[in-house]
DOZAKE-666348 format. One record per residue (C-alpha): x, y, z. Coordinates in nm, 2 decimals. Layout:
# residues N
+--------+--------+--------+
|      u |      v |      w |
+--------+--------+--------+
|      X |      Y |      Z |
...
+--------+--------+--------+
END
This chain:
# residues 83
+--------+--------+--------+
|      u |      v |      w |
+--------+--------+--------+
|   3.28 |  26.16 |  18.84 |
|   3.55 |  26.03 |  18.61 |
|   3.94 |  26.07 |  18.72 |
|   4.09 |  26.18 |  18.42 |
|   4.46 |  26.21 |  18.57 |
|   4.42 |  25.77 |  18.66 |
|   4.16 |  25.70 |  18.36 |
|   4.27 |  25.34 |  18.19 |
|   4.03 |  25.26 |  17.89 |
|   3.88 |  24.88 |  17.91 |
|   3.83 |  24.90 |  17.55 |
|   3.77 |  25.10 |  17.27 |
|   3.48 |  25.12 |  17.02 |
|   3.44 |  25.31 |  16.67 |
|   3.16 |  25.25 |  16.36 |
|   3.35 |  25.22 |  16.08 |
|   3.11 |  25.20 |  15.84 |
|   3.03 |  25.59 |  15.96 |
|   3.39 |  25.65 |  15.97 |
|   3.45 |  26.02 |  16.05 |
|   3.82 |  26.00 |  16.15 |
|   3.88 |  26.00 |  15.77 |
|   3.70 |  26.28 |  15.68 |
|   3.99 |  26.43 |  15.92 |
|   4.26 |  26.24 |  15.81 |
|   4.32 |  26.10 |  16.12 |
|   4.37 |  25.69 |  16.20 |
|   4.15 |  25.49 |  16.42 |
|   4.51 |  25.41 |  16.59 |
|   4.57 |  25.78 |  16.61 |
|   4.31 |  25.88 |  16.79 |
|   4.36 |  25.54 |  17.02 |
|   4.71 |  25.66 |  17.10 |
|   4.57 |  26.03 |  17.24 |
|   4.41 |  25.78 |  17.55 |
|   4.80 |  25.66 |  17.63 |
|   4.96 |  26.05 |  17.61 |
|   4.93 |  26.33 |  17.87 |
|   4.54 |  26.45 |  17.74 |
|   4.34 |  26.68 |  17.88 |
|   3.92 |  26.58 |  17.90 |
|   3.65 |  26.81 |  17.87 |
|   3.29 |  26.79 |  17.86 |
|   3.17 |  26.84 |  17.50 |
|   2.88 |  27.17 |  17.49 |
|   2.67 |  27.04 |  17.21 |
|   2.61 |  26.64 |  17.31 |
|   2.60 |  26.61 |  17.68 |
|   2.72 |  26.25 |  17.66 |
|   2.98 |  26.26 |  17.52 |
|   3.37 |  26.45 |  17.58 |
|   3.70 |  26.61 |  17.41 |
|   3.97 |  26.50 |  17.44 |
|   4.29 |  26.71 |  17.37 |
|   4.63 |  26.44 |  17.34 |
|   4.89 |  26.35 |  17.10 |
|   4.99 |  26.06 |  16.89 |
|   5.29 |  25.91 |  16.90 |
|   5.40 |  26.06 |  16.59 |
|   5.36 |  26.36 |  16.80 |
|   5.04 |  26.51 |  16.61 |
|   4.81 |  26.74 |  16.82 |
|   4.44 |  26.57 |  16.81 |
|   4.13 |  26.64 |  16.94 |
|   3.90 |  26.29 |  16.99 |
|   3.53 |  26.39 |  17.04 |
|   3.41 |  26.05 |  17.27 |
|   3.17 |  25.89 |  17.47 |
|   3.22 |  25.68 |  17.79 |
|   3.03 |  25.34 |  17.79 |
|   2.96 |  25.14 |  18.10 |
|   3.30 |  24.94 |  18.20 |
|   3.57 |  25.23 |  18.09 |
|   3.44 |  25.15 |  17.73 |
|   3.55 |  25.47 |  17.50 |
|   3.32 |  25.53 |  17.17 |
|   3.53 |  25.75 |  16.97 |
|   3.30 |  25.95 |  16.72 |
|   3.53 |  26.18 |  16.53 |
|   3.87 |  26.39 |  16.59 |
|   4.10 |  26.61 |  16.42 |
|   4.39 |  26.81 |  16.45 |
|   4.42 |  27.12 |  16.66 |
+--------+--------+--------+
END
């Protein structure tokens, strides 16, 4: 089980050749910075592997980063827009 409250990402990964944070108009930085704000983690319903993550940029825009947790702290971000 993952502690959210003490998480620290090891790295971050993201396809950008199947970049879906556009479709969104939201930033592969964006949706980095949600990781370093007070979030809130939840288990996504549709994918079992993978989570939501509610946080804020630090431009102050609401996001919600759909993710999956590699081995090593590794966050895959797949897609996220603004709630």
């Amino acid at each position: 089980m993952v502690n959210w409250r003490r998480f620290e990402p090891a790295g971050f990964e993201y396809d950008f050749e199947k970049d879906k944070l556009a479709a969104h108009r939201v930033t592969f930085e964006e949706a980095v910075e949600c990781f370093d704000s007070d979030f809130e983690v939840r288990k996504n319903k549709s994918d079992t592997d993978r989570y939501q993550l509610f946080g804020r940029t630090l431009g102050g825009r609401q996001l919600k980063i759909i993710f999956q947790l590699k081995p090593g702290n590794v966050v895959r971000i797949i897609t996220g827009w603004q709630v």
